[in-house]
PAVOMI-783838 format. One line per 2 residues: number of its first residue (from 1); their letters; for each residue x, y, z of C-alpha. Coordinates in steps of 0.25 Angstrom, whole numbers, plus 2048, in hexadecimal, padded with zeros to 3 digits. Layout:
BEGIN
NUM = a = X/Y/Z ~ ...
***
This chain:
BEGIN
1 = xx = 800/800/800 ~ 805/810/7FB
3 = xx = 806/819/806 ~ 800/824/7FD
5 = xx = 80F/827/7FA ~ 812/81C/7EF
7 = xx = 81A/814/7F8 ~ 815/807/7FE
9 = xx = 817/801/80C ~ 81C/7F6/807
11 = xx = 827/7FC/7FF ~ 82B/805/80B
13 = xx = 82D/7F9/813 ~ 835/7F2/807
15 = xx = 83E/800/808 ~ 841/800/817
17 = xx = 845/7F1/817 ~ 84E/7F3/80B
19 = xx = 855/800/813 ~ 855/7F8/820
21 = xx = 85B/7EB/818 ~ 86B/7F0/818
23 = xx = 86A/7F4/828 ~ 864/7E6/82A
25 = xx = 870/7DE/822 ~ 87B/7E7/827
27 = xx = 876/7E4/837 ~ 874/7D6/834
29 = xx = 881/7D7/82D ~ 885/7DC/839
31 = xx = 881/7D2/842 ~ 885/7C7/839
33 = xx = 893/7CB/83A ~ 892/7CE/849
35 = xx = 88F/7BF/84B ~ 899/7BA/843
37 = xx = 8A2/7C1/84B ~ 89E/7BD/858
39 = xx = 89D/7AE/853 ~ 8AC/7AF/84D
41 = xx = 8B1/7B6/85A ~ 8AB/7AA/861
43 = xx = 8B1/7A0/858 ~ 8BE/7A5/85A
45 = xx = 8BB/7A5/869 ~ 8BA/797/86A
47 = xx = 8C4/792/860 ~ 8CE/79A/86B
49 = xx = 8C7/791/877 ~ 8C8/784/86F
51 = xx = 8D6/785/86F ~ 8D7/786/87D
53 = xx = 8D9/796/87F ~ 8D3/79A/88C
55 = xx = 8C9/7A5/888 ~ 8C4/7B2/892
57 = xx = 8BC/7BD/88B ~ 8C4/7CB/88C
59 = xx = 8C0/7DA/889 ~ 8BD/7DF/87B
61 = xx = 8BF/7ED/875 ~ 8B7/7F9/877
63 = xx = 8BA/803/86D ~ 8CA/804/86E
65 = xx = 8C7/800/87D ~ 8C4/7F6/887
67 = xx = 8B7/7EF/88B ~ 8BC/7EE/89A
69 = xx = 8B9/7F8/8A2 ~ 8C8/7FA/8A6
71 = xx = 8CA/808/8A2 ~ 8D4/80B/899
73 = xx = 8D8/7FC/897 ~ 8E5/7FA/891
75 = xx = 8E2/7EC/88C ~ 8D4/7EF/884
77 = xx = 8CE/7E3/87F ~ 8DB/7DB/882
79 = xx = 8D7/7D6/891 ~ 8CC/7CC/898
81 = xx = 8C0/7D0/89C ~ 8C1/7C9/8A9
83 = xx = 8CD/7C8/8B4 ~ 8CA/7BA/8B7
85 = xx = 8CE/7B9/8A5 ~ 8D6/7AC/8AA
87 = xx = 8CE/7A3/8B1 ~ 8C2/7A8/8A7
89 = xx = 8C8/7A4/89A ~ 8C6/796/893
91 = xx = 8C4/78F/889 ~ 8B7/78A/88B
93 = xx = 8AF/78D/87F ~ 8A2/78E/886
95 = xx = 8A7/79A/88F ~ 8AE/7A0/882
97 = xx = 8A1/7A1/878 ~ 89A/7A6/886
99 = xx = 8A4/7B1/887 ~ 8A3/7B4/878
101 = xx = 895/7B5/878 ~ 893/7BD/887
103 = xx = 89E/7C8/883 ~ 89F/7CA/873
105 = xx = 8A8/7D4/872 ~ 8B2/7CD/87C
107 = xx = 8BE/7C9/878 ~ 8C6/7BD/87C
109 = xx = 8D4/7BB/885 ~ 8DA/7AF/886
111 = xx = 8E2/7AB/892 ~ 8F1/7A6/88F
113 = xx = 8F7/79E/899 ~ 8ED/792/899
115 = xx = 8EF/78B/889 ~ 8F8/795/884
117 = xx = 900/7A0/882 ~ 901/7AA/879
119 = xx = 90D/7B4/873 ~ 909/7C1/871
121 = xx = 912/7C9/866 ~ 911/7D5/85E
123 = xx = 907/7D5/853 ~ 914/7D6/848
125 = xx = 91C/7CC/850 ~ 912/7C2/850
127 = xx = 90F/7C3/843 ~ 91F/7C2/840
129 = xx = 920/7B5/849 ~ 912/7AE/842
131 = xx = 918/7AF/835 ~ 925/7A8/83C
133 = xx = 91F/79E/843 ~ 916/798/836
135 = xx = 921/799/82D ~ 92A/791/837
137 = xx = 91D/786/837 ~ 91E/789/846
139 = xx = 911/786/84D ~ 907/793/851
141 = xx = 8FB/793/859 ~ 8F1/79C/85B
143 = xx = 8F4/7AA/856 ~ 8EC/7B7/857
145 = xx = 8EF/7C7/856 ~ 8EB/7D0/85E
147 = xx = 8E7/7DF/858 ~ 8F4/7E5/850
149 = xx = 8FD/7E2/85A ~ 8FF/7D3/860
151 = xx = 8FF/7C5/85C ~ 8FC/7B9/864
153 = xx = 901/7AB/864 ~ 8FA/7A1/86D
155 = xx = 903/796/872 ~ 903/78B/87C
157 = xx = 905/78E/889 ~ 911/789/891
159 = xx = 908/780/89A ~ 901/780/8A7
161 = xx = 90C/77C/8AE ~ 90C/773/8BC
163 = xx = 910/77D/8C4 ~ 90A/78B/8C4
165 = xx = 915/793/8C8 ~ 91C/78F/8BB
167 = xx = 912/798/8B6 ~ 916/7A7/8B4
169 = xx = 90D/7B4/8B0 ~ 90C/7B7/8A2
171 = xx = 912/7C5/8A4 ~ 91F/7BF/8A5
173 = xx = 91B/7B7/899 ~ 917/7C3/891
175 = xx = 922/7CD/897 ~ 930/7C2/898
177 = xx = 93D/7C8/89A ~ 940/7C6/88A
179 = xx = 934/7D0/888 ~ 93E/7D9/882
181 = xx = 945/7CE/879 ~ 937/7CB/874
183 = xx = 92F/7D9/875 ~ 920/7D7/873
185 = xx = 920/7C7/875 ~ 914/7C4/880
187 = xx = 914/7B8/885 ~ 904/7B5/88B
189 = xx = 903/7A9/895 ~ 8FE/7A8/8A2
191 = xx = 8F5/7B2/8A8 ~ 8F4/7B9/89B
193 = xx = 8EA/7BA/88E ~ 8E9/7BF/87F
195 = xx = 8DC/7C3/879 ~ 8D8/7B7/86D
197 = xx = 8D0/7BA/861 ~ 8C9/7C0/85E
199 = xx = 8CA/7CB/866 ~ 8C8/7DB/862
201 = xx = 8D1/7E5/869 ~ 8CF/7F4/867
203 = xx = 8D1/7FA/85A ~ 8CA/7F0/853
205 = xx = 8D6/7E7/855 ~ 8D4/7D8/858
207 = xx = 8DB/7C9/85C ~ 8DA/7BF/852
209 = xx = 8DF/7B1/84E ~ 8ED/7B0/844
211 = xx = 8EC/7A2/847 ~ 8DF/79C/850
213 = xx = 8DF/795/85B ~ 8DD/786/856
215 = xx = 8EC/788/854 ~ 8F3/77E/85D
217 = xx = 8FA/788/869 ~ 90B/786/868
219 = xx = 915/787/873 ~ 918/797/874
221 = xx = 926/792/873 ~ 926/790/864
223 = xx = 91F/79D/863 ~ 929/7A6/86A
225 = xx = 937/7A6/862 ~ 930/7AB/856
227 = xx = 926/7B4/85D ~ 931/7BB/866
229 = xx = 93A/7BD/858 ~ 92F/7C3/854
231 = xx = 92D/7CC/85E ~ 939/7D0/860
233 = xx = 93A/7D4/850 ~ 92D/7DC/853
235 = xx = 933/7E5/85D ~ 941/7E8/857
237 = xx = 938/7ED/848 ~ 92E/7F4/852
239 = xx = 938/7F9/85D ~ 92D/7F4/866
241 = xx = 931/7EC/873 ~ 924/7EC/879
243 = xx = 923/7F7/885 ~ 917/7F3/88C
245 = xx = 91B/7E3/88F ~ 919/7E4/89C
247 = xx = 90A/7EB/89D ~ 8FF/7E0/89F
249 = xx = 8F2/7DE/899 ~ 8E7/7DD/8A1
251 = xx = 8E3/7D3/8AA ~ 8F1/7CC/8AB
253 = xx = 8EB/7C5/8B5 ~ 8DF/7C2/8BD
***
């Protein structure tokens, strides 16, 4: 029926749906990809649990700052949520999609010290020593890179041994005497974590997998030659001997 005006209703309401049409694909669009993403982000989760990392959920950016209410925290985004980080994390599956789906935007720490290690260079070092090790057919575990600026390597630990007070704090690991011989090599074990993919840090920066973590862990041992070379290369080209080796992230320990 006309509304005295030549038009009909029918043709209006053809015209409304046709300007609506484009905001609808490009929300559900938007939606679709939101999904993908969360179900991707929760893959990735629990393929890092089924190789035995011990999991705890961490901060997650907020603009270029922190979600924790520390003010001015100088780790944003880098540092669990909860103080009790290493009797929380596990590998239990279950516990890791609740986390996941509880706190969405959260990222993921993994406590080293438990399964393994990890050896922490300089993004260009890293790199460098990758390139080393796979040419030389030596084996390589699990590798991520974190933002511009670091490279991990996850290793086996050196064991649980018997006695506890074999056992030293990873500052002394991440700090050694040789720091200066190996500028910008940190060493994580016991009582220490790295975030795992995949991770976003402020400035639209991120962690993610080099090489995934179905990757069987080696010792750090045959790691370590070629990652200290490496290392010790970056910081003769750069002049850089890493000043602020002994500051320490947030919470060290509980």
């Amino acid at each position: 029926m006309g509304d005295g005006n030549g038009r009909y209703r029918g043709t209006e309401s053809r015209l409304s749906w046709e300007n609506r049409l484009p905001q609808w694909l490009r929300r559900r669009s938007r939606e679709d990809a939101g999904d993908a993403a969360a179900r991707d982000r929760l893959d990735q989760l629990l393929a890092t649990a089924a190789a035995g990392l011990p999991l705890a959920p961490a901060a997650h950016p907020s603009g270029y700052s922190c979600s924790c209410e520390r003010i001015g925290c100088p780790t944003p985004a880098r540092h669990p949520v909860s103080f009790a980080w290493q009797t929380q994390s596990t590998h239990d599956p279950a516990a890791v999609e609740r986390w996941a789906e509880d706190q969405p935007e959260a990222n993921f720490i993994t406590a080293t010290g438990m399964v393994h290690d990890v050896l922490d260079v300089p993004l260009a070092a890293g790199r460098a020593a990758l390139e080393r090790l796979l040419a030389d057919g030596t084996d390589v575990g699990p590798v991520a890179e974190s933002g511009e600026e670091r490279m991990l390597f996850f290793t086996a630990t050196r064991g649980t041994p018997e006695d506890e007070d074999e056992w030293w704090p990873c500052e002394l690991d991440c700090h050694p005497e040789t720091m200066d011989e190996h500028p910008g090599l940190r060493w994580h074990s016991r009582g220490s974590y790295v975030l795992v993919p995949p991770s976003r840090l402020p400035g639209d920066l991120g962690v993610a997998w080099v090489r995934g973590p179905g990757h069987p862990l080696p010792d750090p041992l045959t790691l370590l030659e070629a990652l200290a070379d490496a290392c010790s290369r970056y910081a003769e080209e750069t002049g850089q001997h890493d000043p602020d080796h002994h500051s320490v992230a947030w919470p060290l320990s509980r």
